[in-house]
N, C-alpha and C positions, 0 to 999 in steps of 0.2 A: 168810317174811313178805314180803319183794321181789316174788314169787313172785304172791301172793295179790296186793299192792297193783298191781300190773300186769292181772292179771283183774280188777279193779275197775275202773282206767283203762281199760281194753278194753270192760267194759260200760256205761259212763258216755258214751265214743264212739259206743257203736254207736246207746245209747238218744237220743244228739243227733241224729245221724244220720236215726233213726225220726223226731221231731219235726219236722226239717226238712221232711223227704219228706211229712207229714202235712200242714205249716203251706204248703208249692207245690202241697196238692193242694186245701187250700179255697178258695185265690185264686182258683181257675179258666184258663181260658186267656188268653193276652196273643194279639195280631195276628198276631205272628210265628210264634207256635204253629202255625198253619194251615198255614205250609210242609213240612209234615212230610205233608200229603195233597193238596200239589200244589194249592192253595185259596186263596193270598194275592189271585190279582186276582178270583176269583170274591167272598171275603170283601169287598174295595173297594167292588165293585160291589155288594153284599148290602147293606152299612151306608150308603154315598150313597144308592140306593134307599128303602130306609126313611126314610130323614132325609126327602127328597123326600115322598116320601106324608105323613110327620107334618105337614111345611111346606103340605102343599097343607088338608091337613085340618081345619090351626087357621087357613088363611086361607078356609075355609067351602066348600070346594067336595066333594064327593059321595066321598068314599073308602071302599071296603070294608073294614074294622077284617079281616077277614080277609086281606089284602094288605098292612099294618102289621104282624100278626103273624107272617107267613110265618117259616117259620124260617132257617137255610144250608143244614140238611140240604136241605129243602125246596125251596129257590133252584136250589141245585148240580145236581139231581134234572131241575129244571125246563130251565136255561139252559147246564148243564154247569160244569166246573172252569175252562173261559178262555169267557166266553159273550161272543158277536154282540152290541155296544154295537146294532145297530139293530134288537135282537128286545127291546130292554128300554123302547120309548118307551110314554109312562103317556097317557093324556089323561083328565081331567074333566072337568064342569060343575059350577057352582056351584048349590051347594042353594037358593039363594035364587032365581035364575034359570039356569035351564038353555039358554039362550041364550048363555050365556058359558063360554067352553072352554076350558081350557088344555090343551097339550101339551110336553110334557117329552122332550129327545132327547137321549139319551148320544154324547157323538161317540170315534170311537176317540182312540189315539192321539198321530198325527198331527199336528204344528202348522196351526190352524184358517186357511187364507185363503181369497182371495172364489173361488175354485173350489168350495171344500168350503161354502161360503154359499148359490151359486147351485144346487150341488145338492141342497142341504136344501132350496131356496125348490121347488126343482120337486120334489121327495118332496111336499112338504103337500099333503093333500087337504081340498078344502072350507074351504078360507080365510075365506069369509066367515063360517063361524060358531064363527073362530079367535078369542080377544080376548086370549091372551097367548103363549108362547112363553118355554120355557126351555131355555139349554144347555148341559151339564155337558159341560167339556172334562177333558181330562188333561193339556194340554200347553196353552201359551202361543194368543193368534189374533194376528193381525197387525193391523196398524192398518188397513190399509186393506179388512180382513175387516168391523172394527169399525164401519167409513164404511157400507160395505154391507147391515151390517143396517139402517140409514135408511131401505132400501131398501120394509121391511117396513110393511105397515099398522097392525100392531099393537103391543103394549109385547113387548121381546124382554129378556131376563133373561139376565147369565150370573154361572158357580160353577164353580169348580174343584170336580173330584171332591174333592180332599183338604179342603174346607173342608165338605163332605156329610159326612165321614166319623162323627161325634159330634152330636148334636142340642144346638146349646148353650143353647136355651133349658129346658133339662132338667138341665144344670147347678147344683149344689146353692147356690153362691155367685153364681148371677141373679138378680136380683130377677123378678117375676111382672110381664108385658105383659101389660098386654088393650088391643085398638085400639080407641076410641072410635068410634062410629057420627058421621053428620053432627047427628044430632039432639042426642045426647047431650055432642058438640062443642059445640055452641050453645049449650046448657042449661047449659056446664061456664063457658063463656066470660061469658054474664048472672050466673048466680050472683057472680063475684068482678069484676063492672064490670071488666073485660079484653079487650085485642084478644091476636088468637094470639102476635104476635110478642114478648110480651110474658110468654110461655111460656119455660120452660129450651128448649135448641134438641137436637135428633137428629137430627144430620147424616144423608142417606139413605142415605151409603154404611156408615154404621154395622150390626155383621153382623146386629141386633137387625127394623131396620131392613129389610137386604136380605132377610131371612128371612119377615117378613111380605108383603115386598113394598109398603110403605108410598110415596105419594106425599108430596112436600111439601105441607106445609098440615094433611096428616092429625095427631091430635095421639093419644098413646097414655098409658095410667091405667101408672105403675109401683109395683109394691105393694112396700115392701122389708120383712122380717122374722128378724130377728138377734138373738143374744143379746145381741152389744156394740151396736147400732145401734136395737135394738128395731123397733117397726112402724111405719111411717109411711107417706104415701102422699106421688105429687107425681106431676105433668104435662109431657110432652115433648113437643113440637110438630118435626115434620118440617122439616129445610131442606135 
């Protein structure tokens, strides 16, 4: 009887065991997983990239949904397992005007100062028909790196790769942005006899905010919709 009640215990073990091993294979992989193929900073760079294109796409500029879905196989394939921060820089135009262009430059590294400014300023080509500039660090810039991008004609953007790394306006606890056009600011503004500042406020450096790349002044529709909260809508104005 002992005997048996221990091959019971034994099979009762091992059949946990199976569940486990069944219940770590439906999660999927976690970040850390990829070091097992030598792939963590190719993965960094894989998911900041993305994020980037998504950001560039919901703020209307020209992205191929094929370079959104790329995959890592894909990526790794392309750019290798440690790839050349300056074989990954993106540029578009905006679909409304193709006059307007961004470019996106991963920097290594490196803590960012005006050495590594001025040699970004003389890489760009064709500046004039630059109208924004982003630059995804991995490391801290100096202040007086910071002075020097003033330096620039156009709006210059920065982002830590590790804040690329998740799209959080994709986030299931956001509410939904859409950026109001000027007209439709107007139109939001008569409708309830209102001046903007009169608006709830979203600070620019809000990540909402830095993601769109919103100016102050611009004012954004946030939709929220919850069980406990239910649906409601309400206006945030830039400052």
């Amino acid at each position: 009887m002992e005997e048996n009640r221990d091959e019971r215990a034994n099979g009762v073990e091992t059949h946990g065991d199976d569940e486990s091993a069944m219940d770590m294979d439906s999660l999927g992989k976690c970040l850390t997983s990829y070091t097992e193929e030598g792939n963590t900073e190719a993965h960094r760079y894989y998911l900041a990239r993305r994020t980037v294109l998504e950001m560039l796409k919901d703020r209307g500029y020209s992205v191929p949904v094929s370079e959104i879905d790329m995959s890592l196989e894909e990526f790794v394939a392309i750019y290798g397992p440690s790839p050349d921060a300056d074989r990954l820089r993106l540029s578009f135009c905006l679909q409304l005007d193709s006059s307007r262009r961004i470019l996106v430059i991963f920097c290594g590294p490196p803590v960012i100062k005006v050495s590594a400014i001025r040699f970004i300023a003389a890489q760009i080509v064709n500046k004039e028909t630059l109208s924004s500039l982003i630059l995804i660090l991995q490391k801290d810039i100096t202040s007086q790196a910071r002075k020097a991008l003033d330096l620039f004609s156009f709006k210059v953007e920065i982002f830590q790769i590790t804040d690329l790394l998740v799209n959080i306006t994709k986030h299931v606890l956001k509410p939904r942005h859409q950026v109001l056009t000027e007209p439709e600011k107007k139109k939001l503004l008569k409708k309830y006899n209102i001046e903007e500042k009169q608006l709830p406020r979203l600070l620019k450096k809000d990540a909402i905010a830095r993601y769109y790349g919103l100016e102050r002044g611009q004012v954004v529709k946030v939709t929220y919709s919850g069980e406990i909260t239910g649906s409601h809508v309400t206006y945030r104005c830039v400052w």
